[in-house]
C-alpha positions in Angstrom: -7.0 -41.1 28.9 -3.3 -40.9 27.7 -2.3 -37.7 26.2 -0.3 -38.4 23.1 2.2 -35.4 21.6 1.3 -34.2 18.3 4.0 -35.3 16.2 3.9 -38.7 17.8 0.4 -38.6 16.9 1.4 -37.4 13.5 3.8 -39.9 12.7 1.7 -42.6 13.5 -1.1 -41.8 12.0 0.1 -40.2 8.6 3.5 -41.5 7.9 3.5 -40.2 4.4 3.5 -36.3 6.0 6.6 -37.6 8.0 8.4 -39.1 5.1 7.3 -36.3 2.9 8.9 -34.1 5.5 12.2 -36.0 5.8 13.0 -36.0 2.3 12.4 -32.3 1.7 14.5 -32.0 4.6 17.5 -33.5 3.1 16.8 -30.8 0.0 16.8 -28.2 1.8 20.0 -25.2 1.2 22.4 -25.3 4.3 24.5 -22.7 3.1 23.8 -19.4 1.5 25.3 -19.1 -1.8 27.9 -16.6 -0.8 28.6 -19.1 1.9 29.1 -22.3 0.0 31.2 -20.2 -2.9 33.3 -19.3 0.0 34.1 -22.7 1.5 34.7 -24.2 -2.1 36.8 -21.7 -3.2 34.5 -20.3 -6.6 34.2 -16.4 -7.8 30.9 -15.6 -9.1 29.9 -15.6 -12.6 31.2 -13.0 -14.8 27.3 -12.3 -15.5 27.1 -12.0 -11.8 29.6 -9.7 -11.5 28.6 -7.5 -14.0 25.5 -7.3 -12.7 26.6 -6.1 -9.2 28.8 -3.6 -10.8 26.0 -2.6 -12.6 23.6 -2.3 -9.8 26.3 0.2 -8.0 26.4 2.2 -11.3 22.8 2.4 -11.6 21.9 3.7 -8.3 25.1 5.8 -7.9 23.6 7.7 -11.9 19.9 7.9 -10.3 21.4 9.6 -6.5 23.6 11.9 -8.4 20.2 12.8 -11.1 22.0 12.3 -14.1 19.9 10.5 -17.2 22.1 7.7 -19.4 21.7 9.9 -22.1 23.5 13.1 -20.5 25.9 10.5 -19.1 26.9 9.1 -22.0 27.3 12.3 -23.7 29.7 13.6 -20.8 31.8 10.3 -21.3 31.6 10.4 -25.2 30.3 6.4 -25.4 27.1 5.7 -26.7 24.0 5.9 -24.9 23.4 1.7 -25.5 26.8 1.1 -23.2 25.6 2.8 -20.0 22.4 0.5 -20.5 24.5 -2.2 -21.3 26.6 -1.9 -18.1 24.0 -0.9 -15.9 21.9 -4.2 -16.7 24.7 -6.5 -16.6 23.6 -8.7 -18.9 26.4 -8.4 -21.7 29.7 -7.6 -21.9 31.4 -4.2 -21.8 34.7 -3.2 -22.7 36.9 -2.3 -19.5 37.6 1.2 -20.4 33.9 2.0 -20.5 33.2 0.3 -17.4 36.1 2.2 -15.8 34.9 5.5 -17.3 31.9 4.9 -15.8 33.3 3.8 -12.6 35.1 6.9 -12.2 32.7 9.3 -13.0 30.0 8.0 -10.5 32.1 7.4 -7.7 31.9 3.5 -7.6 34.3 1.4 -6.5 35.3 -1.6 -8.2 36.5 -4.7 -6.3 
């Protein structure tokens, strides 16, 4: 008896897999999105950035111990801004951002 490899086997018998296959193949991401934003030239999202800005703030407040509230009140900004930065979801004026920046010890690129 011949022995017949698998994905011969396979693709004979259920050519629909195979296709199936193929075309999720063709789908599929070649390059990570850093990656691709790097060979085409775009910046992130100002949403994006934010957000990693605010990830850095956020972790650099919780390290250090320090609540939003008794941040804010040290900067003299409400405590809704250093939420507001920290989630990265709307805008915060640059002074604020820079405040907080500063006063956490993160760097801004």
């Amino acid at each position: 008896m011949k022995t017949v490899e698998a994905s011969a086997w396979m693709r004979h018998h259920h050519p629909r897999e195979d296709r199936e296959r193929r075309i999720a193949s063709l789908f599929a991401p070649r390059f990570s999105d850093e990656e691709l934003r790097a060979r085409v030239g775009l910046r992130r999202s100002p949403v994006a950035e934010r957000s990693v800005l605010g990830r850095a703030l956020r972790e650099a407040r919780l390290e250090k111990g320090i609540s939003q509230a008794s941040l804010a009140r040290a900067l003299d900004i409400h405590p809704g801004m250093v939420s507001r930065a920290e989630l990265g979801t709307r805008p915060v004026p640059e002074w604020i951002l820079s405040r907080l920046a500063r006063r956490l010890g993160v760097r801004r690129e």
